[in-house]
N, C-alpha and C positions, 0 to 999 in steps of 0.2 A: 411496149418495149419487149416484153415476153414475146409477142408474134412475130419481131423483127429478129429476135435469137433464135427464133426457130426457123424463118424462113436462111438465114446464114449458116445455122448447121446444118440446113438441108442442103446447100449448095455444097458445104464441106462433106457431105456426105460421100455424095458423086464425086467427089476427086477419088475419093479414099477406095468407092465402088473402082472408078477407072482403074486404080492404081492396085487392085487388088490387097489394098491395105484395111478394109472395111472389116471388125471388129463384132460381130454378135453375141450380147452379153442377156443371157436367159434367164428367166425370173418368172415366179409365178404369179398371175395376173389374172381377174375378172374383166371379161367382155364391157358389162355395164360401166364399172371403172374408167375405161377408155371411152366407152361413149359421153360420161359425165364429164369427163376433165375435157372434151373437145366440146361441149357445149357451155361450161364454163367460160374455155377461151373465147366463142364467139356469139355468146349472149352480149354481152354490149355492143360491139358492131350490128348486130343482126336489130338490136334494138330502134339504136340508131338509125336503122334503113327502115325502119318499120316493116320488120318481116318478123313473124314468130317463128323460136327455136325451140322444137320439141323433139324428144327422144321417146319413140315408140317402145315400151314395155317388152321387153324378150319375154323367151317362154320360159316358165321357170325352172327349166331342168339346162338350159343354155345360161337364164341368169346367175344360176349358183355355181355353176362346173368353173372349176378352178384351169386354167391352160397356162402352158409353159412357155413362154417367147420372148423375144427383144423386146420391151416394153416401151423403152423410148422409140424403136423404129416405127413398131405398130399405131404409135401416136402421132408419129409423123405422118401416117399412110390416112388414120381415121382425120386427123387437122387437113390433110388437101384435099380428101375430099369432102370435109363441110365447106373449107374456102371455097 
């Protein structure tokens, strides 16, 4: 149900893009953070195809740096490209 709301506020996204109504709200974030919660989302489908989902190790001066961004955009951009 989580990946069905996401894939609908993705579509809602692109209106709001077209419409130049799209909203960027900046927060500070770790890299790993977004790679975990997108392997989260797609550890049980990947399971179920019998494919393994593994997150390669950043370097550790990239996994500790703290970055400022949309955080839900960013997750929407790391979730399609693990879909």
């Amino acid at each position: 149900s989580q990946l069905m709301q996401n894939i609908v506020s993705d579509m809602l996204d692109f209106e709001r893009i077209d419409s130049g109504r799209l909203v960027l709200v900046p927060a500070a974030m770790r890299v790993s953070q977004l790679l975990q919660a997108a392997a989260d989302t797609f550890n049980g489908l990947a399971t179920a195809k019998g494919i393994t989902l593994r997150i390669v190790p950043l370097l550790p001066d990239l996994d500790c740096a703290i970055y400022i961004g949309d955080v839900r955009r960013l997750q929407q951009c790391v979730n399609n490209g693990v879909s």
